[in-house]
N, C-alpha and C positions, 0 to 999 in steps of 0.2 A: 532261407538258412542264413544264418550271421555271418557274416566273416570277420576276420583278425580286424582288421579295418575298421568296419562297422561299429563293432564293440570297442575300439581304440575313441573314436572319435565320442561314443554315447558317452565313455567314464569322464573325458571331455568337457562335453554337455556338464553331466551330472557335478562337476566339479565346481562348475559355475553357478549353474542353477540347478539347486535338486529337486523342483519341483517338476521344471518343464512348463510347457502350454496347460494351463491347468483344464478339463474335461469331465472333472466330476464335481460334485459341491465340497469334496472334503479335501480334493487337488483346490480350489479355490478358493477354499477358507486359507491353508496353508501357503498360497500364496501372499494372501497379505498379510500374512502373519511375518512369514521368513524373510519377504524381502526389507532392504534395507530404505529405501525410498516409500513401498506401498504401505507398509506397518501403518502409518500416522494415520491411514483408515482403519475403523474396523472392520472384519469379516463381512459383517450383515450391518444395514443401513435401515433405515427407515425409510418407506416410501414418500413420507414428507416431507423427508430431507431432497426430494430428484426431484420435488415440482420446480419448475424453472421459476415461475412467480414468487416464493418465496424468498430465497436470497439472491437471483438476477446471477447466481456466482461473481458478482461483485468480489467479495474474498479472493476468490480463485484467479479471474483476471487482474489483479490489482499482482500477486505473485507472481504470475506472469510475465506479465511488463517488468517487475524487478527483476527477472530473468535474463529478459531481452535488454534492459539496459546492463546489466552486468555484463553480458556478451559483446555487446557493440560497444560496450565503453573499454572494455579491455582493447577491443580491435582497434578504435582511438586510438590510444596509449600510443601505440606503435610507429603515430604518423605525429604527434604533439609534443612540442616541446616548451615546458610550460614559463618561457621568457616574454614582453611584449610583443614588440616586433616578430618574435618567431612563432608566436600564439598565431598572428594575424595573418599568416603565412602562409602555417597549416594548416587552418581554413581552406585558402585557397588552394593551395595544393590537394584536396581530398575535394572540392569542386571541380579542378580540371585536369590534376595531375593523375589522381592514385584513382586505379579502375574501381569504378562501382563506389566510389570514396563518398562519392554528394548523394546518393543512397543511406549508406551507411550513416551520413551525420545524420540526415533529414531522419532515419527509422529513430536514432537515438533522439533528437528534439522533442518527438512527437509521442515517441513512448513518457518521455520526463512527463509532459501538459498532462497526455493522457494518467499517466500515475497518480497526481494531484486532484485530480477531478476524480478517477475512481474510488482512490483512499474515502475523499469527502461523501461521494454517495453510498459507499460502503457504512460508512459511518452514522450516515442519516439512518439508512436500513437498520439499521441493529437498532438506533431510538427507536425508529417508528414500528417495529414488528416487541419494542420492549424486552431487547435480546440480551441487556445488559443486567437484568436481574438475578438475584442468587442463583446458581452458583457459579457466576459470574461475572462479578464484581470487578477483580484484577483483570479479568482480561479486557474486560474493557478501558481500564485504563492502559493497558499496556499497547491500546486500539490508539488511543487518545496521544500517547507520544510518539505512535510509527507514523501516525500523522503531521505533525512536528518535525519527525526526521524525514519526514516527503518534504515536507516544505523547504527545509534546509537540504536536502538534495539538491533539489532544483534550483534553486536563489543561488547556491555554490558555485552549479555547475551553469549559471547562468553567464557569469563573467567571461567562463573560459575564450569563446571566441573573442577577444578583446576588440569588438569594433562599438561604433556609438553607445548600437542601441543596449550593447552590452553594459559598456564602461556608465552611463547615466542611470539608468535602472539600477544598479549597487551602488553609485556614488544615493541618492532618492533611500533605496534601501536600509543603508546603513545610516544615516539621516534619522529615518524613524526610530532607529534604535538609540540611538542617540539620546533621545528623549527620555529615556527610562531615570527616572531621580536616583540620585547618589552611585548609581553605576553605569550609568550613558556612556558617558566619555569614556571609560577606560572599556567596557565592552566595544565600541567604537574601534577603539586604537588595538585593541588586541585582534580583529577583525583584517582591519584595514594593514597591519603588521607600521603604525605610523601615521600619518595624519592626514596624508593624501593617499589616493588609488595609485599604487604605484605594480613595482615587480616583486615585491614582498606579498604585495596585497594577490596577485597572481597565485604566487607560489602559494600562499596558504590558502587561498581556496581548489585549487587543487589538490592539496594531500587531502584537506576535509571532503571534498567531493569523492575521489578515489580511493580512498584507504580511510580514513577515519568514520565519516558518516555511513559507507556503507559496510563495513564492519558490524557498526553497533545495530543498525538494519537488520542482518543478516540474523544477531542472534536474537534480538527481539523478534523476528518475524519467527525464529524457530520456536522460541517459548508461546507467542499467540498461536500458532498452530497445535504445537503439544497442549497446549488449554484447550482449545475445540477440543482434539479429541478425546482430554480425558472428562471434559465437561459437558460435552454434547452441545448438539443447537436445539435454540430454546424451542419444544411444543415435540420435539421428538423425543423425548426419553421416555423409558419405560423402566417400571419398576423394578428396586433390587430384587432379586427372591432370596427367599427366609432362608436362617440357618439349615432348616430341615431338607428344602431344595437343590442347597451345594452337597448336604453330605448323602443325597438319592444322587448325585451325582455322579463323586469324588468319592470314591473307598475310603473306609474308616482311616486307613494310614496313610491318606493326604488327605487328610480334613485339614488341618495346617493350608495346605496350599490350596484350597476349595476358601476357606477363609479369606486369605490373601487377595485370592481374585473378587470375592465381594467387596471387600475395600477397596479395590481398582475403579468400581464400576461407577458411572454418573447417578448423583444423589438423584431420588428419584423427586418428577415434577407433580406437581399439584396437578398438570392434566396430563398424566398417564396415559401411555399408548398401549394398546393391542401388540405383544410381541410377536404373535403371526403374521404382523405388521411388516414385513420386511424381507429384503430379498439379500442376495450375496452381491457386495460391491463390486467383486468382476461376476460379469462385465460390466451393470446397470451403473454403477456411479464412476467406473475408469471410462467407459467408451465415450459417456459426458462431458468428460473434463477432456479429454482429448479432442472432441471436438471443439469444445472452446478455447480451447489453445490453440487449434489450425483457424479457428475462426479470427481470430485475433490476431497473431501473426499474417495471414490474408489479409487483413481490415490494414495495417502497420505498412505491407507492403505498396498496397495501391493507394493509400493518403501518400506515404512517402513518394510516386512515381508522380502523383498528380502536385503537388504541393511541396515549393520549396522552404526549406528551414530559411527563416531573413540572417540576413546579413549584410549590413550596411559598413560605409568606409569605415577604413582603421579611426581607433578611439584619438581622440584629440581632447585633452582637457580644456583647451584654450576655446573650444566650440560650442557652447552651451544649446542644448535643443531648447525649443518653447515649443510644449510645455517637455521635461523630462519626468519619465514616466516610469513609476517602478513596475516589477513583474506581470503581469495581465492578477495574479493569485493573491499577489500586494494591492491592487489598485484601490479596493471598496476602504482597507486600511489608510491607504492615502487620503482618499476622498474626506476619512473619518478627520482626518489629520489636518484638512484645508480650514475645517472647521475650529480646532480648538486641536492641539499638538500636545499639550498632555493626557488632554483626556480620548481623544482620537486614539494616540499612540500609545500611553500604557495603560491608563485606567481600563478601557472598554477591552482591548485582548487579554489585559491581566483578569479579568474578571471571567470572561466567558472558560478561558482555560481552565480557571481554578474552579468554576463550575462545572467543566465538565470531567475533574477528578473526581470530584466529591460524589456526582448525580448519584453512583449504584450504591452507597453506603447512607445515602439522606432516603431514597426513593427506593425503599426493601420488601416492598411487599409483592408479591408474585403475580399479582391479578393482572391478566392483558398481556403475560408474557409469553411468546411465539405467535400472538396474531397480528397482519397487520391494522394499525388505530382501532385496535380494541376499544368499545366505548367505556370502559373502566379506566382508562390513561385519557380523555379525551382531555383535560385542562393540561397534562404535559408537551399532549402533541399538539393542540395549536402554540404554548409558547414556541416549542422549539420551532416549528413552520414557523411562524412568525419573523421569529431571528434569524432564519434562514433565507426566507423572502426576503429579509430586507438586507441583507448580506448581499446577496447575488445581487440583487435593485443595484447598492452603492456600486459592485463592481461591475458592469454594466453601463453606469452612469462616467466613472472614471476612466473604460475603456472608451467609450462613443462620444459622451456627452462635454468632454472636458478639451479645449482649444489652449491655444497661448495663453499665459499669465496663468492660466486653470479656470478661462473663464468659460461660460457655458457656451456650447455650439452644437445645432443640429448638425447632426454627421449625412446628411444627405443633402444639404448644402454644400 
C-alpha cells in the first residue's frame, strides 16, 4: 500500500526524470529521447555502429579526456596564479604542498599528450575507413580544426609551469611561427604579448589555454557531435522510407510532421543496411561507452600514480639547453625546419592543412565508404599512410635521434 510519503517522494522522482529506469523498449526509446545529455543518440543503433573494431571509440575517448581536462584544469585554477615566479611556485606547491595536488597535475599532463595523439588517430580512422564522404563533408572539416585547437591546447597550456623545459619548447615554438612570410613577426609578437617570453607572454597563454581555446572547443565539439548524429557513421545508415511509409505511420493530420521527421533523417547510403539491423542504445550502446569512460579514467589514474608529469628548475632565459626542443607534437615540424625553415615551417604544414580541408569536396565519390582500406580508395590510403609514416619517422627521429647543436645521436648511447 502507498503511503503519503511514498507518493510524496515518486512525484519527486517524476519531476526530475519522468521516465525513470527505463524496463521496456518504449520506456527506452523515451529515454533517449527526453533526456537532455542522451538525446544526441538515437533510440535504436546499428549493430555496426557497437563493433569495437570499427571506430576503436577513438571519438568517444578523445571527449572524454576533454572532460577530464576541463575538470582537472578548473581544479588547477584554484592553486595557479598565472605570474613567473608564482607559476613556478605552484608547481611546487601542488607537488608537496596541496593533498593529491602532484596527482591532479600528472592526470591533467597526461590526459593533454593523451588528447593530441587520440584526436590524430581519430582522424586517421575516419581517412582510412573513408568516413569523410558525402554526407559528410563539413564534419570533417570541422574534425580538421578541433584538431588545430588540440594542438593549440596543449602548446598553450604547455608554458604554464614556467620551468626550462617549458619556457625553451615556446621560446623553439613560436620561432617556427615566426617563419610564416609577411605575418611571422607580428603573429610572433601578438603571441609572445612583446618580443621576448615574458609575464605578458604568461598571461596570454593562460586566458587562451583556459577561457578562450577551450570555449571555442567546447562548441565545435558540440556541432561535430550534432553532425554524427544527424548524419550517421558511415556504412551504418539505412534507408529513408517513402512518403507512403510516414503517412502508414503518422495519421492523415500529422502528415506535416511524419514529413518533417523524413527530412530529419540521414540521406540514405549507397550500402544500405537491414533496418532490423538494430537494437535500442540503452542499454547496448550506454553500457559501452560507460565502460570506456571507466576504462580510461583507470588507465589516467595509474599512469598518473606510476609516471611523474617533468618538471625541471625555474625558466631562466639566460640558460640556453642544447639542443632546445619544441613540444614532443612539434618535434617531426622541427626536424622539418633543421632542414630548410621556410619550407619546413610554412610551405609543408600550409599545404597539408589546406589539403586536408579540401580532401571531402575534391574526393566525392562514395565507393569504399564505411570500410576499412576498401580496395576502391587503395591510391588514397597509401598516400595518406605514406605522409603519415613519414610524419611519426621525423617525430621520432627529433625526439630520440637529435643531440646538442641538433646533431645526430643514438639515444642508447
Amino acid at each position: 500500500m502507498r503511503t503519503r510519503a511514498t507518493t510524496w517522494l515518486d512525484g519527486v522522482r517524476r519531476s526530475i526524470s519522468r521516465i525513470g529506469w527505463p524496463r521496456t523498449d518504449k520506456d527506452r526509446a523515451a529515454a533517449m529521447i527526453s533526456s537532455l545529455f542522451l538525446h544526441i543518440h538515437p533510440a535504436r543503433v546499428s549493430r555496426h555502429t557497437l563493433r569495437p573494431t570499427y571506430t576503436f571509440a577513438l571519438g568517444l575517448i578523445a571527449g572524454i579526456l576533454f572532460v577530464v581536462l576541463s575538470v582537472t584544469g578548473l581544479a588547477l585554477m584554484l592553486y595557479y596564479v598565472p605570474y613567473p615566479a608564482e607559476a613556478y611556485r605552484s608547481m611546487k606547491d601542488l607537488q608537496f604542498v596541496v593533498t593529491f595536488g602532484v596527482v591532479l597535475r600528472n592526470i591533467h599532463r597526461w590526459s593533454a599528450h593523451a588528447m593530441v595523439l587520440v584526436v590524430f588517430l581519430h582522424m586517421c580512422r575516419v581517412f582510412w575507413t573513408g568516413s569523410y564522404k558525402p554526407p559528410r563533408e563539413f564534419n570533417w572539416v570541422v574534425g580538421v580544426v578541433l584538431l588545430l585547437l588540440t594542438l593549440g591546447l596543449s602548446f598553450t597550456g604547455y608554458l604554464l609551469p614556467w620551468d626550462q623545459l617549458a619556457f625553451w619548447a615556446i621560446t623553439v615554438g613560436t620561432n617556427i611561427a615566426a617563419y610564416a612570410p609577411f605575418v611571422g613577426d607580428q603573429v610572433k609578437f601578438l603571441l609572445l604579448g612583446g618580443h621576448v617570453i615574458g609575464p605578458m607572454t604568461l598571461l596570454r597563454f593562460y586566458v587562451l589555454h583556459c577561457v578562450m581555446l577551450p570555449l571555442a572547443m567546447l562548441m565545435l565539439i558540440s556541432l561535430h557531435v550534432w553532425r554524427v548524429r544527424k548524419d550517421g557513421l558511415s556504412g551504418a545508415e539505412v534507408p529513408a522510407p517513402a512518403e507512403e511509409e510516414v503517412a502508414g505511420v503518422f495519421p492523415a493530420s500529422t502528415k506535416t510532421y511524419g514529413l518533417m521527421a523524413l527530412s530529419r533523417r540521414p540521406r540514405a547510403s549507397v550500402e544500405s543496411r537491414d533496418p532490423n539491423d538494430e537494437v535500442f542504445a540503452w542499454p547496448h550502446l550506454l553500457y559501452r561507452e560507460l565502460l570506456v569512460a571507466l576504462s580510461v579514467i583507470v588507465v589516467l589514474h595509474v599512469i598518473s600514480l606510476v609516471f611523474m608529469a617533468p618538471l625541471e628548475e625555474m625558466a631562466d632565459p639566460t640558460r640556453t639547453p642544447n639542443p632546445a626542443k619544441a613540444p614532443w607534437y612539434f618535434l617531426g615540424l622541427q626536424e622539418l625546419v633543421h632542414y630548410s625553415a621556410r619550407i619546413g615551417g610554412v610551405i609543408v604544414p600550409t599545404v597539408l592543412v589546406v589539403a586536408l580541408l579540401v580532401l571531402p569536396y575534391v574526393d566525392r565519390g562514395k565507393a569504399g565508404s564505411g570500410r576499412w582500406f576498401a580496395p576502391e580508395r587503395r591510391v588514397a590510403n597509401s598516400v595518406f599512410t605514406a605522409l603519415t609514416l613519414i610524419f611519426v619517422m621525423l617525430t621520432v627521429i627529433g625526439t630520440l635521434f637529435r643531440g646538442p647543436n641538433w646533431a645526430w645521436v643514438w639515444p642508447w648511447r
